[in-house]
C-alpha positions as CSV (number, residue, x, y, z in Angstrom):
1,X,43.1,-19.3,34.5
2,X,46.3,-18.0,36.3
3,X,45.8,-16.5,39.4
4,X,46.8,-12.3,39.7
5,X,50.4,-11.7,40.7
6,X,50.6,-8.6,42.3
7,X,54.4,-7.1,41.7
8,X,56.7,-7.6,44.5
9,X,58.3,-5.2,45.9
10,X,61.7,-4.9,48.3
11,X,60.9,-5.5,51.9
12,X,61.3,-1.8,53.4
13,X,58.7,-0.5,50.4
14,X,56.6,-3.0,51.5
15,X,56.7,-1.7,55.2
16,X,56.2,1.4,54.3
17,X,52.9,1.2,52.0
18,X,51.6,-1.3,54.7
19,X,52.4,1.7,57.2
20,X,51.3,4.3,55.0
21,X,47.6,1.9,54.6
22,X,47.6,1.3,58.5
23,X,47.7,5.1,59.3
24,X,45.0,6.2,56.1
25,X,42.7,3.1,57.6
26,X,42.8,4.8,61.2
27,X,42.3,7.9,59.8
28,X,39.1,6.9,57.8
29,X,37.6,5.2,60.3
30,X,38.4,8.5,62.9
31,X,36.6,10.6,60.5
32,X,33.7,8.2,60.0
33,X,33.2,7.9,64.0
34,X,33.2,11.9,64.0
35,X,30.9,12.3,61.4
36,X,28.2,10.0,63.2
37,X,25.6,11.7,65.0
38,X,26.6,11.3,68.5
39,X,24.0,13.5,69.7
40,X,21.4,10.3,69.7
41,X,23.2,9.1,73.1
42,X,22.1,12.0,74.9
43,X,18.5,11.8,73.5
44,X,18.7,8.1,74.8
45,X,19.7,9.5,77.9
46,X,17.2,11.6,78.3
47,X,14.7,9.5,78.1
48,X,14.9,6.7,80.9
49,X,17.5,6.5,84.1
50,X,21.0,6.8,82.9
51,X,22.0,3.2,84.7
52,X,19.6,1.4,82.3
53,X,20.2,3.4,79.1
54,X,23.8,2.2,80.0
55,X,23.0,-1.4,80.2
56,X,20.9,-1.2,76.8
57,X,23.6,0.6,75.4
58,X,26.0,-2.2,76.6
59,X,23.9,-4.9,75.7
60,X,23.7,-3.6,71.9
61,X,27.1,-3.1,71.6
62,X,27.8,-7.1,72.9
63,X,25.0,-8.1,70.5
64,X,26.4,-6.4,67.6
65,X,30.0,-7.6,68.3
66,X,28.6,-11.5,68.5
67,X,27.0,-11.4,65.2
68,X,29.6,-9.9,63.9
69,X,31.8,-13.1,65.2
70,X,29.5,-15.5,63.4
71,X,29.7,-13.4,60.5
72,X,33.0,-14.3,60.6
73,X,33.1,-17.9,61.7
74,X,30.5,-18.7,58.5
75,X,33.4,-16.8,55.9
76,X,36.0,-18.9,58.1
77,X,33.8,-22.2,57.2
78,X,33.8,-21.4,53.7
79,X,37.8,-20.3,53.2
80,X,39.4,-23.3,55.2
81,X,37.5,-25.4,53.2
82,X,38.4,-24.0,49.6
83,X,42.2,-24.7,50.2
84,X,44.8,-25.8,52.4
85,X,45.2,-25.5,55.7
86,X,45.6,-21.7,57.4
87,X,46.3,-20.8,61.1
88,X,43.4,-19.4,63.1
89,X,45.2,-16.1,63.6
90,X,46.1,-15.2,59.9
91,X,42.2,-16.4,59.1
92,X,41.2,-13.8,61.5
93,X,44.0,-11.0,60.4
94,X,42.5,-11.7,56.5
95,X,39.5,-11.3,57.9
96,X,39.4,-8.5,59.8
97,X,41.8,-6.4,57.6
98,X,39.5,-6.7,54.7
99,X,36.6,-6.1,57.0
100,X,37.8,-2.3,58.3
101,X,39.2,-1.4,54.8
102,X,35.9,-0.5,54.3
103,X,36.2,2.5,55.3
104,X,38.9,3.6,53.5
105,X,37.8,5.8,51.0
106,X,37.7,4.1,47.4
107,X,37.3,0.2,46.4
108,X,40.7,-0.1,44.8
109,X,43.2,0.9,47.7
110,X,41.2,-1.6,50.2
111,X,41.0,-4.6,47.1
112,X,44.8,-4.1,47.2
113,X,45.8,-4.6,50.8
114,X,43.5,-7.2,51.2
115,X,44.9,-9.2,48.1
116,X,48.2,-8.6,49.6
117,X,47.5,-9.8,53.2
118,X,45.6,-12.8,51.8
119,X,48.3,-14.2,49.3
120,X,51.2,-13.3,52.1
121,X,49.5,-15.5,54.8
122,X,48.7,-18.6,52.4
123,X,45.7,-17.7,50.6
124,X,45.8,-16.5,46.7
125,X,43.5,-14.5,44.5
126,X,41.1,-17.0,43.3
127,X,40.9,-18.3,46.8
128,X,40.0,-15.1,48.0
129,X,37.3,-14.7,45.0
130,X,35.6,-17.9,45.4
131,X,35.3,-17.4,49.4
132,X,34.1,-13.9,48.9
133,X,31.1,-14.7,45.8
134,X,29.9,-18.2,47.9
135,X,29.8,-16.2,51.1
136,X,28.0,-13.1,49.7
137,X,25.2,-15.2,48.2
138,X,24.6,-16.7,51.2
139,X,24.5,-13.6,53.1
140,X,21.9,-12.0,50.7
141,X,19.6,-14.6,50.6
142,X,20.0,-15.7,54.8
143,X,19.3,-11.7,55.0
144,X,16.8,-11.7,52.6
145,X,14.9,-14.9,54.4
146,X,15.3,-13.0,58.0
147,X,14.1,-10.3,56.8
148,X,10.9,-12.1,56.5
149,X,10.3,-11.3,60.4
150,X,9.7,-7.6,59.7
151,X,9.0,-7.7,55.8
152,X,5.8,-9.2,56.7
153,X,4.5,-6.8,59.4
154,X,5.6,-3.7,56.9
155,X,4.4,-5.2,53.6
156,X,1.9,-7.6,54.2
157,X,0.9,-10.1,51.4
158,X,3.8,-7.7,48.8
159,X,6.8,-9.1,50.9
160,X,5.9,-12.7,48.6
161,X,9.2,-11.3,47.2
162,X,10.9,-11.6,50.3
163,X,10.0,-15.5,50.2
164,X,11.6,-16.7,47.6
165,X,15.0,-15.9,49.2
166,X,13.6,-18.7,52.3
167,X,12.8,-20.9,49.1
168,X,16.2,-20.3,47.9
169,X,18.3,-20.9,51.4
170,X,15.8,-24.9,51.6
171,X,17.4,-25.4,48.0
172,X,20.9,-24.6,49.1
173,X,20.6,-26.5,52.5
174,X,18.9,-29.5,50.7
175,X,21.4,-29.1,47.5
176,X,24.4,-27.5,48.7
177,X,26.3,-28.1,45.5
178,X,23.7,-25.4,43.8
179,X,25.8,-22.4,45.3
180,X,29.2,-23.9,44.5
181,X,28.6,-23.8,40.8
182,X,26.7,-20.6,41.4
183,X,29.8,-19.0,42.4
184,X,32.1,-20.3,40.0
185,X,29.6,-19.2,37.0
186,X,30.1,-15.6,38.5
187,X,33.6,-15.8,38.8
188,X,33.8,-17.3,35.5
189,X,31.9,-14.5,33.7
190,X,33.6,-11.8,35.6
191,X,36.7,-13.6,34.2
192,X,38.7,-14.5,37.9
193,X,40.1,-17.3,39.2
194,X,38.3,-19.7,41.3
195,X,39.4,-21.9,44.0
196,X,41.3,-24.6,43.7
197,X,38.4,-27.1,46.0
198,X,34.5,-26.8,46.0
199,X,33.1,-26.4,49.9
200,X,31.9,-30.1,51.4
201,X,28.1,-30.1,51.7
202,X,28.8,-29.9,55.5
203,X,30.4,-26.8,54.6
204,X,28.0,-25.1,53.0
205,X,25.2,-26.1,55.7
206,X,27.6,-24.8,58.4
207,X,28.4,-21.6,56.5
208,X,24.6,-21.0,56.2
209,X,23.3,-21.6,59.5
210,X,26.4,-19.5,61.2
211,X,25.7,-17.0,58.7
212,X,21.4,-16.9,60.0
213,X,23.0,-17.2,63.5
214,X,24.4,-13.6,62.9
215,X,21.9,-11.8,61.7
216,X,19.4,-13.2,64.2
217,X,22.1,-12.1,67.3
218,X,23.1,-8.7,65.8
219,X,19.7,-7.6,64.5
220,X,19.0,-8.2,68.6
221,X,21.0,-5.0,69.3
222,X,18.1,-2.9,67.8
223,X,16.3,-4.1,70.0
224,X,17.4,-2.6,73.4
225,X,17.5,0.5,71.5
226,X,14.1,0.6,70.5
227,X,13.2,-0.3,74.3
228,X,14.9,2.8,75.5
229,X,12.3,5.2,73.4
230,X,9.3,3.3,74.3
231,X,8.9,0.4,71.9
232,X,7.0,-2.6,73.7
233,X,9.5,-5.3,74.5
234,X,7.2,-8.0,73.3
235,X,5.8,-6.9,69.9
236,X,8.8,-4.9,68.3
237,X,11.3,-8.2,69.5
238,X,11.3,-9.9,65.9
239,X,10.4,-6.5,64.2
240,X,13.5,-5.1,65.6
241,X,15.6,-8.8,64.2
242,X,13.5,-8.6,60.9
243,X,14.3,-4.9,60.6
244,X,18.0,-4.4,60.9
245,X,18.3,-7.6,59.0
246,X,16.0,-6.2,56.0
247,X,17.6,-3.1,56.1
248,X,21.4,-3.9,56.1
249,X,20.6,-6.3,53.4
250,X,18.8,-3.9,50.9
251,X,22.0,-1.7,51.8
252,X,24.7,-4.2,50.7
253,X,22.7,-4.8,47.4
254,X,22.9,-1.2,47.1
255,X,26.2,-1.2,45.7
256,X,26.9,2.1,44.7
257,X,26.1,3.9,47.8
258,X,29.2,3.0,50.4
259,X,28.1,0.3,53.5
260,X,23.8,1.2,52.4
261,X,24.8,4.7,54.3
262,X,20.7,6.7,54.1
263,X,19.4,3.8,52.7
264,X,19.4,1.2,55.9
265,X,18.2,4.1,58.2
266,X,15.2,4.7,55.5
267,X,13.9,1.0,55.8
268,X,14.5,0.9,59.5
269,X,12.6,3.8,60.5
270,X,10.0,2.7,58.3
271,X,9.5,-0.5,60.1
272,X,10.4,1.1,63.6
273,X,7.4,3.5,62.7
274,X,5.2,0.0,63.5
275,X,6.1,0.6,67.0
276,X,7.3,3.9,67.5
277,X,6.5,7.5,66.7
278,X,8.2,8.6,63.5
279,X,11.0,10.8,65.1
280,X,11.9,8.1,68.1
281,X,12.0,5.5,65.2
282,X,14.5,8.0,63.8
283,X,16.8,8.0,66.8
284,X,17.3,4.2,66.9
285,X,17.4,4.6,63.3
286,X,21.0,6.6,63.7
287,X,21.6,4.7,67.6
288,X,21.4,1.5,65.3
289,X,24.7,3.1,62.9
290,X,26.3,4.6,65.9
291,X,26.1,1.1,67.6
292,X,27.0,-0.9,64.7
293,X,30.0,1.3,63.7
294,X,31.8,1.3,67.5
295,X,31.2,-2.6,67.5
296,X,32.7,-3.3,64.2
297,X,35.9,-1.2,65.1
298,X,36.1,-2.1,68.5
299,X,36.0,-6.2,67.9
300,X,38.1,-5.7,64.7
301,X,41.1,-3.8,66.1
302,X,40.8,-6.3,69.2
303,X,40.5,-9.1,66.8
304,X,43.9,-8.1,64.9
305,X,45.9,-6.7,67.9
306,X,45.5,-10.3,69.1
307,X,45.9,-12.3,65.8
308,X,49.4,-10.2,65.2
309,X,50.6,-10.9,69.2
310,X,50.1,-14.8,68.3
311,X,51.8,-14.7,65.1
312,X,54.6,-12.3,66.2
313,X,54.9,-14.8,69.3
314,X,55.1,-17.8,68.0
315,X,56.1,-17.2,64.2
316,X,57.5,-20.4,63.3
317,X,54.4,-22.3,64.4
318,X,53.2,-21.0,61.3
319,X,55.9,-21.5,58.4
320,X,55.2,-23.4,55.7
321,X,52.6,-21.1,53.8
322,X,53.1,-20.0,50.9
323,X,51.9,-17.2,49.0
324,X,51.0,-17.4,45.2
325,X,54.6,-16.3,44.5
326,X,55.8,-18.5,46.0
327,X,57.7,-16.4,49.4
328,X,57.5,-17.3,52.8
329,X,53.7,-16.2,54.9
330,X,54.4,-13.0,56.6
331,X,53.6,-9.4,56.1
């Protein structure tokens, strides 16, 4: 199957829709920091001594951000080894662009930019497809194992369910090649192009334990939170892990409701209700989107400004890409 070939266009048309992209990405993801309900930071304020709400606060925030970065190092794991060689900083600028364009309003603009960025900096469509499906599945069922931690204490003996995602993750870790040709099937019956290499079985076992790794460290930013309104530190420590990672989870399979927007807040104030009373589990319920939301912008615009200073600095380190049509790496 040929791999899509996006129409090229002269260089100052490019510049200008990657401009016109750049500016209706910061304007999205203005609009969706003002729409967020700021008004849970005063309530956390409110509640304890402002120096240790800060250093909850601060400790959420650095949680969130470091699961996030193993997030990214399992998709890393699984793209570097579906292909040829890419530099470190156009891994992180495919990445990261594709991570923030989703909150640009609409699927189709943000498939587009990040299809472009991908095949300009070495890495084409099916590439891109196969890295995506392999690295999904192994985010839904890592989440759905997690989960486990909470789905337990909320469900009891109906979060069996929940179990055979674990089962699931000890078949992929003892047989790595199962999610391989899971992945191609989908990409086959959705009729895309695959990648051009299968992931080692080292890769697969990497991709899945960085991928646990960062739902474990950020579903530890709920947990500050949930300190801060009266939750005891002990018992609501693996509720809190279990919770976010249950909830974010159920809100990625949601596909038709943007980033499980309503939905994740539902399940986590339901299993914050364990430990807290119904409107306090409510505030870390939002806290928990407020956090999430400043972490993901802050590390991604810090994680691009610095991948586009290394490649602007030292651009002929990293000639010799190509893209699927065959130009020069470089956007």
């Amino acid at each position: 199957m040929r791999a899509i070939r996006l129409p090229r266009l002269p260089r100052p048309v490019r510049r200008a829709l990657v401009a016109a992209f750049v500016l209706v990405a910061a304007g999205a993801i203005a609009l969706t920091l003002s729409r967020l309900d700021w008004g849970v930071v005063a309530v956390l304020f409110a509640r304890r001594d402002a120096g240790q709400i800060g250093l909850l606060l601060g400790g959420a925030l650095l949680a969130s951000m470091a699961g996030l970065s193993f997030g990214f190092l399992a998709w890393r794991v699984v793209l570097l080894e579906s292909g040829p060689p890419v530099s470190e900083p156009r891994v992180v600028r495919i990445f990261f662009v594709g991570f923030l364009s989703k909150y640009v309003p609409g699927r189709v603009p943000g498939m587009i930019a990040i299809t472009k960025v991908a095949t300009a900096n070495g890495v084409g469509f099916g590439r891109l497809m196969s890295t995506a499906a392999l690295v999904m599945s192994l985010v839904l069922l890592s989440g759905f194992t997690v989960g486990l931690l909470a789905g337990v204490q909320m469900l009891g003996a109906r979060a069996a369910w929940l179990a055979g995602a674990a089962v699931l993750i000890v078949l992929v870790l003892v047989r790595p090649q199962i999610v391989n040709r899971g992945s191609a099937l989908l990409l086959r019956l959705l009729r895309r192009p695959s990648a051009a290499s299968a992931v080692s079985v080292r890769g697969v076992r990497l991709a899945v334990a960085w991928q646990s790794l960062s739902w474990v460290v950020t579903g530890l930013h709920l947990w500050p939170l949930a300190i801060a309104v009266g939750a005891p530190p002990s018992r609501s420590l693996a509720l809190c892990v279990g919770a976010f990672t249950l909830a974010t989870t159920i809100g990625i399979a949601s596909v038709f409701i943007p980033d499980g927007i309503g939905v994740r807040e539902a399940v986590l104030a339901a299993a914050l209700a364990l430990v807290l009373p119904a409107p306090a589990a409510a505030v870390v319920a939002l806290a928990s989107r407020l956090v999430s939301t400043v972490s993901e912008v802050v590390l991604g615009a810090a994680a691009l400004a610095t991948a586009e200073y290394l490649i602007r600095r030292k651009p002929r380190s990293f000639t010799g890409l190509q893209t699927i049509d065959g130009e020069s790496a470089g956007v």
